[in-house]
C-alpha positions, 0 to 999 in steps of 0.5 A: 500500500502507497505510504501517501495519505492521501492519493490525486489522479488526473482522470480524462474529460477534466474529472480529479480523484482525491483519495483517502488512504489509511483503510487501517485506521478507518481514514482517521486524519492526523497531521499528515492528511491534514497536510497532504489533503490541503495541499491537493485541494489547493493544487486542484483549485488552481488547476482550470482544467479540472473542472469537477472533483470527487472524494472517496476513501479506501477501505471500510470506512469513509472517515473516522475523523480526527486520530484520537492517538494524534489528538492526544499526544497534541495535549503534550504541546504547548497552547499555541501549538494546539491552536495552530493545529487545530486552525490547520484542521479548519483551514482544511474544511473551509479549502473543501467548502470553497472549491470553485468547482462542483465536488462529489463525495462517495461515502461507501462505509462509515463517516464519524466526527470529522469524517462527516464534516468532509461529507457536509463540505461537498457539494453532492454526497452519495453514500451506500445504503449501509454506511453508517453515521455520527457526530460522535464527539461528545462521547469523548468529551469533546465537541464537533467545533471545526465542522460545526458551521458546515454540517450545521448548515447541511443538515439545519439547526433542528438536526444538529440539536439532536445529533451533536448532542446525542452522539447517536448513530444513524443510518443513510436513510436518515442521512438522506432525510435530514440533508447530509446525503443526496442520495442513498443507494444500494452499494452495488450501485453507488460506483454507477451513481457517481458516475452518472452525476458526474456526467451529468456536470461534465454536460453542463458548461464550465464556466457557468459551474464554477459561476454557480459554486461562487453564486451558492457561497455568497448567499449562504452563510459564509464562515469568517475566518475569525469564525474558523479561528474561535472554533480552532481555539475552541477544539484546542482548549477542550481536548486539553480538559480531564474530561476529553482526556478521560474520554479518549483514554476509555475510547483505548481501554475499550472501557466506558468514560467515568462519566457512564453509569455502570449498569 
């Protein structure tokens, strides 16, 4: 397997695939990704030739968020040192949101914590029948700070009442009724389903894609980058707490948090 975390090819008729490629630990992203994936996308906004993007993942898993392993040794940083980490997490979702052309993401398995704000920052998300999903930070006594304003914004403030706050895992289905999915089909059908949605913007003229992309982000809510700044700050201070630290050390221990009431 490549030592890339993250895999680019330049297919035919203007189509870029960018590919997340640590299947062994669920497409959890750590510094690496965070790096490499930003970059990509950079290199791809530039690119006129590229004219739609889809983001898919090897293995099971779509994307279990944040690397818990790398998130905790982050606590052994110093203040500063947190929030610019945590500022490049957020670059990295604002980068996706802001992609002057359509972006597509094939969600085959599961999508958890910050695997679901990559899903909220595509413009179609297409998922299988049985992925699975979660905003599932709070069970680790942490909170979904950097994705917050894209999948609040996906999914509608009543949504993200719940699903923030009760950690619960829901299907496609209801990822499709609530906004965070455009579609759920089938898995043996998901590969054809992709690639019909993006034939169908390889139809349409370019210049008028890229001038809808920039027309939806006016007149919607736009994240500030004093916005993205305070929801660094924010995931930052929290996973230095007794609480996320105890969260993340049961998450290991493959025990409950103190905060569970044994049974």
């Amino acid at each position: 397997m490549s030592d890339q975390a993250v895999l680019f090819e330049r297919k035919t008729a203007g189509i870029a695939v960018v590919t997340l490629n640590r299947p062994n630990v669920h497409n959890a992203f750590n510094d690496v990704m965070i790096a490499q994936l930003t970059n990509c996308l950079n290199e791809i906004a530039t690119d006129e030739k590229i004219r739609v993007m889809l983001l898919q993942s090897k293995g099971k898993s779509f994307s279990s968020g944040a690397d818990l392993n790398w998130m905790r040794a982050a606590v052994d940083n110093s203040a500063d040192q947190n929030v610019e980490d945590a500022k490049k997490l957020a670059g990295l979702f604002h980068r996706l949101d802001t992609m002057p052309i359509p972006t597509v993401v094939r969600v085959q398995g599961p999508a958890f914590a910050g695997g679901l704000g990559l899903v909220a920052c595509c413009d179609i998300a297409l998922g299988a029948k049985g992925a699975k999903f979660a905003v599932a930070e709070v069970k680790l006594g942490l909170i979904p700070a950097v994705i917050s304003p894209y999948l609040a914004q996906a999914i509608g403030a009543s949504a993200a009442r719940q699903f923030f706050q009760t950690a619960e895992v829901f299907g496609a289905n209801k990822a499709k009724q609530i906004g965070l999915l455009h579609e759920a089909v089938d898995s043996a059908h998901l590969d054809s389903t992709v690639t019909k949605v993006i034939k169908s913007i390889l139809g349409n003229a370019q210049g008028a894609n890229r001038a809808c992309k920039k027309l939806i982000y006016e007149i919607g809510s736009q994240v500030s980058e004093e916005f993205r700044a305070d929801t660094a700050r924010q995931i930052a201070s929290i996973r230095s707490t007794v609480e996320a630290q105890e969260g993340m050390s049961a998450f290991f221990e493959r025990r409950h948090p103190q905060w569970v009431e044994e049974k």
